[in-house]
N, C-alpha and C positions, 0 to 999 in steps of 0.2 A: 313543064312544071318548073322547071330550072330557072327560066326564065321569070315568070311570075315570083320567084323566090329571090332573084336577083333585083327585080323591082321593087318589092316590099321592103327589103335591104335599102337600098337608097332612096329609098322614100322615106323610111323612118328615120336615117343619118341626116338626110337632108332638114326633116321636118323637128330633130331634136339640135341641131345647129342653130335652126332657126330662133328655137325656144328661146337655146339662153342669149343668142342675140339682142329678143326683143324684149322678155320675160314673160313673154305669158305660158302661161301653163297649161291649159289645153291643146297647147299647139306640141309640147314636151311628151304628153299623155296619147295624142295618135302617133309620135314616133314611136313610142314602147308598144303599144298597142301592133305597128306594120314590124316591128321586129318581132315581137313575140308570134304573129302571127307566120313570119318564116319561117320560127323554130320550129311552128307545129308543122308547119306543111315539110318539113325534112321528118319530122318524126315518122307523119302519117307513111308517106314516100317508103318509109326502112321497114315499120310493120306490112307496106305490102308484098314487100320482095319477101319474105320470112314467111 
């Protein structure tokens, strides 16, 4: 799971660099999107230990 959470991370850095490189905005919007979705997968991750 770490791993898939490590990839979402640098996927979405990669894909939000890229943004303001070129400016488009959709491309801004799936890096928020692959980070927010690591956020959740650390959440989900902590409510299952508990």
């Amino acid at each position: 799971m770490i791993a898939l959470r490590i990839a979402l991370i640098g996927a979405g850095v990669m894909a939000f660099i890229f943004a303001l490189r070129t400016g488009t905005d959709w491309v801004r919007w799936v890096g928020i999107g692959c980070l927010a979705g690591a956020l959740l997968l650390r959440l989900v991750e902590r409510l299952r230990k508990s």
